[in-house]
C-alpha positions, -999 to 999 in steps of 0.1 A, spaced: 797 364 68 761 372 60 751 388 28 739 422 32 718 420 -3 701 386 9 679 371 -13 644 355 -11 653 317 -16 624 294 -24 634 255 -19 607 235 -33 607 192 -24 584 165 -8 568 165 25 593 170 56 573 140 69 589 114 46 624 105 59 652 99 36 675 117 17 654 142 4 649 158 36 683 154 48 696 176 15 666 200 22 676 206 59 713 211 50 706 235 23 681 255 40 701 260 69 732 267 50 709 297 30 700 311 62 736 313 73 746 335 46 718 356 54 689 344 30 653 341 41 641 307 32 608 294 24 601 258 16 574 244 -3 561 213 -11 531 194 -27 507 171 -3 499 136 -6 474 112 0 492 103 33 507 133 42 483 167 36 453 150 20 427 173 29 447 200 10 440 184 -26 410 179 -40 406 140 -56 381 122 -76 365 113 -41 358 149 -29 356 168 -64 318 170 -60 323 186 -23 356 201 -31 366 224 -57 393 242 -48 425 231 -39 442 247 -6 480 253 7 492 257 46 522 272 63 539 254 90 572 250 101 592 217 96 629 214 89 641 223 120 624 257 126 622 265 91 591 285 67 572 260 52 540 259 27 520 232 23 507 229 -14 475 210 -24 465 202 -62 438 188 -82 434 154 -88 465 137 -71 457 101 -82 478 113 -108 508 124 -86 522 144 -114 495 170 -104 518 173 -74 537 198 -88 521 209 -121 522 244 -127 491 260 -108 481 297 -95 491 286 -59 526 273 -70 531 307 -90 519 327 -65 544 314 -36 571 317 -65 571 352 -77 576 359 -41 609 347 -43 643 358 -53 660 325 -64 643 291 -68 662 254 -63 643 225 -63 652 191 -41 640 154 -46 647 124 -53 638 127 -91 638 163 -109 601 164 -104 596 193 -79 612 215 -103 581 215 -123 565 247 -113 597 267 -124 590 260 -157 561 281 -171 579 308 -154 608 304 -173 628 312 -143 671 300 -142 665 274 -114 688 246 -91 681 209 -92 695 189 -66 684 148 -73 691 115 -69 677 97 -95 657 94 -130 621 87 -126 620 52 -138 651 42 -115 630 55 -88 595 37 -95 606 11 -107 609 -16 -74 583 5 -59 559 -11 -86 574 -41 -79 555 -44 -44 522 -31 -60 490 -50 -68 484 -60 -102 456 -31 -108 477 -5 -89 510 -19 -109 487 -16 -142 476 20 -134 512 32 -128 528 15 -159 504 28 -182 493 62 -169 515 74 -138 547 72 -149 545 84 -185 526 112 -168 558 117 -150 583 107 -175 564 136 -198 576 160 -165 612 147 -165 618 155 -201 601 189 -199 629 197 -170 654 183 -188 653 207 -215 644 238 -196 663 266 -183 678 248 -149 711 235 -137 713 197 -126 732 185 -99 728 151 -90 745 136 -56 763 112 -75 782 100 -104 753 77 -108 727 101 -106 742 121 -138 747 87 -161 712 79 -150 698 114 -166 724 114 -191 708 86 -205 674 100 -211 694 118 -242 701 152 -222 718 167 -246 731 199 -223 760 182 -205 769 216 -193 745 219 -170 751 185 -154 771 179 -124 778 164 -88 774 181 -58 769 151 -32 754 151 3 780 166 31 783 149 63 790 166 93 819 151 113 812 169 144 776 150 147 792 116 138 824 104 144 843 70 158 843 53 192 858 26 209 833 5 223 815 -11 190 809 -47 192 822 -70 170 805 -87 154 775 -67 151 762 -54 111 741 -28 110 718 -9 85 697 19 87 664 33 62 627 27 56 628 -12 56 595 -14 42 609 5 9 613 -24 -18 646 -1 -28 662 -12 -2 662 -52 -5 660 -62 27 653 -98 19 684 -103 7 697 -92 47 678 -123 60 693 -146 29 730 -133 41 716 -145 82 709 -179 69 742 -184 56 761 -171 82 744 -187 110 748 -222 85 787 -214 90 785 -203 124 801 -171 123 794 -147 154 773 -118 145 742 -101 151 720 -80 124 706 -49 137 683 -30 116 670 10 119 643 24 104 606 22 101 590 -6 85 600 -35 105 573 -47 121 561 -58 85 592 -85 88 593 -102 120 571 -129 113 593 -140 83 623 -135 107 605 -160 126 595 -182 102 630 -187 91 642 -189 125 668 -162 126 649 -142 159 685 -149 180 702 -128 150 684 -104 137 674 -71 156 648 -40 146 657 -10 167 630 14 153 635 49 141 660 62 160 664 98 169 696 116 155 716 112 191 710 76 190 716 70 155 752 80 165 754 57 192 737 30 168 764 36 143 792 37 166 783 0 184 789 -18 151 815 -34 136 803 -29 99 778 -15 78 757 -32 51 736 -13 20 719 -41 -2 699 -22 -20 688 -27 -51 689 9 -66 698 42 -44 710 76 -54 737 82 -28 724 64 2 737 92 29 733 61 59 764 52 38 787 84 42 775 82 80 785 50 87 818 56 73 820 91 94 815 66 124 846 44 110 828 13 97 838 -5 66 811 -6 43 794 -37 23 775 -25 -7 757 -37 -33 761 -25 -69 732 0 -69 748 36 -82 752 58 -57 770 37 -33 795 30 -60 812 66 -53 819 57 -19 826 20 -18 864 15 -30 865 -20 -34 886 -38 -8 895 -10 4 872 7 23 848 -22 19 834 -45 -8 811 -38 -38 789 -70 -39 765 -85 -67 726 -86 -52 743 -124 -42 736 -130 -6 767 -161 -6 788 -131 -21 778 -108 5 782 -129 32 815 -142 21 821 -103 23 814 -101 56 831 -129 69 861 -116 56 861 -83 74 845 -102 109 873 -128 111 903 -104 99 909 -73 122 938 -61 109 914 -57 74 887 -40 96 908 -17 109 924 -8 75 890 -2 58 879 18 90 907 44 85 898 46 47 865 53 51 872 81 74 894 99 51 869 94 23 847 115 42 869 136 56 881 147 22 854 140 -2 819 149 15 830 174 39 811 208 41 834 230 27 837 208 0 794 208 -3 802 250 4 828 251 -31 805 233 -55 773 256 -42 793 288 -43 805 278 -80 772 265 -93 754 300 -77 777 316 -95 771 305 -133 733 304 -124 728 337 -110 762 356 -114 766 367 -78 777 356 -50 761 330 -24 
């Protein structure tokens, strides 16, 4: 039942335009607020890609002075405020603490930032205001195979300026007035480490999936793997997908790769250089009714990412029954029981395609690890069990109730 003192909620995270995690959390939450009665507004800072003309760069200072914000809706139907800054090149501008950040803040009743990294919770600080953090990661585990992929200047720039810039944020939050909860047990060693001294304040609260949106069906194919995310993210390792194709197809085991998410394009002249076209599929970004169906034609699920937070595709998959294959990469690691909802691989492509032979050629196995990774979910990343760990943590922040 709705609260009848509702509060002025303030969420603030990346642009609604960059799919992922972040804006899965940022959906749930807000619409999870606005069912207990809150009135929700969502901010968040505007990139080079997304929101340019907002910000005012080293290109446009001259002609520009003044940094702008715009109001939209995104998030399903949601209030949303666009926030420009000063200077982005440095990205840790994004969320530095400005008059249009405080203004859209003292609005507000109660303030939670989302992200990947603790980063967006940067405008609370000045303020001094008790504030919820809901993250995946620590700034370096999240830059760090991004700057991988980047050009030797760009790599240069980042290593020397960027991320201490942003490092210098993380350790600012860390010692502030806000409660941590990362989606994962990985996420908390990962901050843990960076000497956080206030374990108190750390703690999980992972991503729920609703069952009613994905669930099981009878007419996957065997034989078919599947992943889903932004392929062109260096994160997410695809590379070591095609390795896994090549062996498989050298032992001529039946399968078929089918991949979901944008960024494919940028792959399918390697896939045809290696000659694995007959085996490997894109699919595109898929819509959220046929990302069900997607996940519910497969036989098994794959992550082989190098580093992820939670990696939610995961917790879907296994709401679909598959078995999951994972590599070591944190997040995953929660989820993954070892033989027995899947396997936990080393970044090996043999080892992970000995993995998934196993699970192909044994059905009684595949049906085993499908049932587990149903009551995983079922019990684990449920919504009420999301609804208990929010109601508690609202509680020692703000001493009422949600």
């Amino acid at each position: 039942m709705p609260l009848q003192n509702s509060k002025q909620v303030l969420i603030t995270t990346l642009p609604p335009q960059i799919i992922g995690g972040v804006a899965i959390k940022t959906r749930i939450l807000a619409d999870y607020l606005r069912c207990r009665g809150h009135k929700v507004t969502i901010a968040h800072y505007a990139t080079f890609t997304h929101g340019s003309n907002l910000n005012v760069s080293l290109k446009n200072v001259i002609t520009k002075w003044k940094p702008t914000t715009f109001k939209h809706k995104a998030f399903g139907d949601h209030d949303c405020v666009a926030i420009g800054c000063l200077f982005p090149e440095l990205e840790a501008t994004y969320t530095r603490n400005s008059a249009r950040w405080h203004e859209i803040i003292r609005k507000h009743d109660r303030h939670i930032a989302v992200s990947g990294t603790i980063l967006t919770a940067t405008p609370f600080l000045k303020l001094g205001l008790p504030h919820l953090i809901w993250c995946a990661s620590d700034v370096i585990g999240d830059r760090i195979n991004r700057r991988s992929s980047m050009g030797f200047l760009r790599r240069f720039y980042d290593n020397v300026i960027v991320t201490p810039l942003l490092c210098q944020q993380e350790k600012a939050i860390l010692k502030g007035p806000g409660y941590i909860c990362g989606v994962s047990p990985f996420t908390i060693e990962s901050l843990t480490n960076k000497n956080f001294s206030h374990g108190e304040r750390l703690s999980v609260m992972p991503i729920p999936v609703d069952t009613s949106k994905y669930f099981p069906a009878d007419n996957f194919k065997i034989g078919r793997i599947g992943f889903v995310g932004r392929l062109n993210d260096p994160r997410k390792n695809i590379n070591l997908l095609f390795d896994v194709v090549e062996i498989l197809k050298f032992n001529e085991t039946k399968f078929e790769l089918c991949l979901a998410g944008i960024g494919g394009e940028e792959f399918k002249d390697q896939v045809k250089l290696r000659g694995l076209e007959k085996n490997i599929r894109f699919v595109g970004q898929l819509s959220e009714a046929k990302l069900l169906n997607f996940y519910q034609s497969l036989d098994l699920f794959v992550i082989p990412s190098h580093q992820e937070g939670l990696a939610i595709v995961g917790l879907e998959a296994m709401a679909a029954g598959l078995p999951i294959i994972s590599t070591r990469c944190g997040g995953p690691e929660a989820y993954v029981r070892d033989q027995q909802n899947g396997f936990l691989v080393n970044s090996d492509a043999k080892e992970m395609a000995t993995a998934i032979k196993r699970i192909l050629i044994n059905r009684e196995t595949r049906g085993r690890m499908s049932q587990k990774s149903l009551d995983i979910v079922q019990t684990e990343y449920s919504h009420d069990t999301f609804s208990k760990i929010l109601k508690n943590k609202w509680r020692k922040i703000w001493n009422e109730e949600i």
